[in-house]
C-alpha positions, -999 to +999 in steps of 0.1 A: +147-005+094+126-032+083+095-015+093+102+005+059+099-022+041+072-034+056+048-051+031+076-060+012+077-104+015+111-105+001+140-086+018+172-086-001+207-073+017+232-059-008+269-048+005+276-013-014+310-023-033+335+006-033+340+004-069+298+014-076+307+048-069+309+070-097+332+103-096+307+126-075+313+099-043+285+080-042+266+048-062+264+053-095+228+056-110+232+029-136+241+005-102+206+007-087+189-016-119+218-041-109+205-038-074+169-040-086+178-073-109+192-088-081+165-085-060+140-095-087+162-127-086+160-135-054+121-127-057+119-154-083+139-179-060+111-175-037+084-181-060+106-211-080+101-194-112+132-209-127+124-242-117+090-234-135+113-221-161+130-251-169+097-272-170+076-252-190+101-235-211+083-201-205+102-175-184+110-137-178+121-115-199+122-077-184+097-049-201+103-022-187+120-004-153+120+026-136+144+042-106+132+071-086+164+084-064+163+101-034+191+102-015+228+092-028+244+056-013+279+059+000+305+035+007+305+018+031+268+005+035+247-023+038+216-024+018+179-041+023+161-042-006+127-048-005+108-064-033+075-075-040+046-076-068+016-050-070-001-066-103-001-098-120-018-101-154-026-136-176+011-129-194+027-101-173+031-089-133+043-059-118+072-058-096+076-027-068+113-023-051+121+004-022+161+003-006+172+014+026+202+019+038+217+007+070+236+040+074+214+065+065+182+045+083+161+058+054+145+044+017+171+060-008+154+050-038+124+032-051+116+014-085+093-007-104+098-031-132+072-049-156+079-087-163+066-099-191+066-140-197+081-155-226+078-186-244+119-196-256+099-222-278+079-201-301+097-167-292+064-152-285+048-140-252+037-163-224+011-171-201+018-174-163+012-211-154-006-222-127+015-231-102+035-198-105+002-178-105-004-199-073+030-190-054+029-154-068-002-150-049+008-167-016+042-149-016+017-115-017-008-130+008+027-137+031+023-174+030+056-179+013+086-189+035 
């Protein structure tokens, strides 16, 4: 299972909840941008950006998402999402996601999400510091824990 995701540095397991399912049976579109934030969370654990956050006062805010579905999620399942970023810009990165399910064995859906940064002190965009900048590129290079 995790050779699908392979290339992905973060790996994210999600439990499918019964009550994500919509009336047709299976996980409710709107529930994959929950799975896709809480990935992205987990992402940013990795790469402290909240503790950057709460230094520099400059942070994410989310730009814009996408979900391509490809096969419907059932309860009961186990998810593993895989996340990871594919551009970074001075004020802005990228961010890819694929899940797979444990029951089915495949990637059910795939998504990206632009993340722009955001000074809360002058409620204007952003730069990346450097430190970020430095552990965005070692968590893409694999050096990250």
């Amino acid at each position: 299972m995790e050779s699908l995701l392979e290339g992905f540095p973060v790996i994210t397991e999600i439990p499918v909840a019964w009550g994500e399912m919509d009336a047709l049976n299976h996980v409710n579109n709107a529930v994959y941008f929950r799975y896709f934030e809480t990935a992205r969370l987990d992402y940013f654990r990795h790469i402290s950006l909240m503790e950057d956050m709460s230094v520099t006062n400059v942070g994410p805010v989310l730009g814009d998402t996408y979900c391509r579905y490809k096969l419907p999620v059932t309860y009961p399942d186990t998810l593993l999402v895989g996340s990871r970023i594919t551009g970074v810009k001075e004020d802005r990165f990228t961010m890819e996601y694929s899940i797979v399910s444990h029951k089915l064995g495949k990637v059910t859906t795939t998504g990206t999400a632009t993340i722009v940064m955001f000074d809360f002190n002058t409620n204007k965009k952003g730069l990346i510091s450097e430190k970020l900048m430095k552990a965005i590129k070692e968590t893409r290079n694999g050096l990250a824990d």
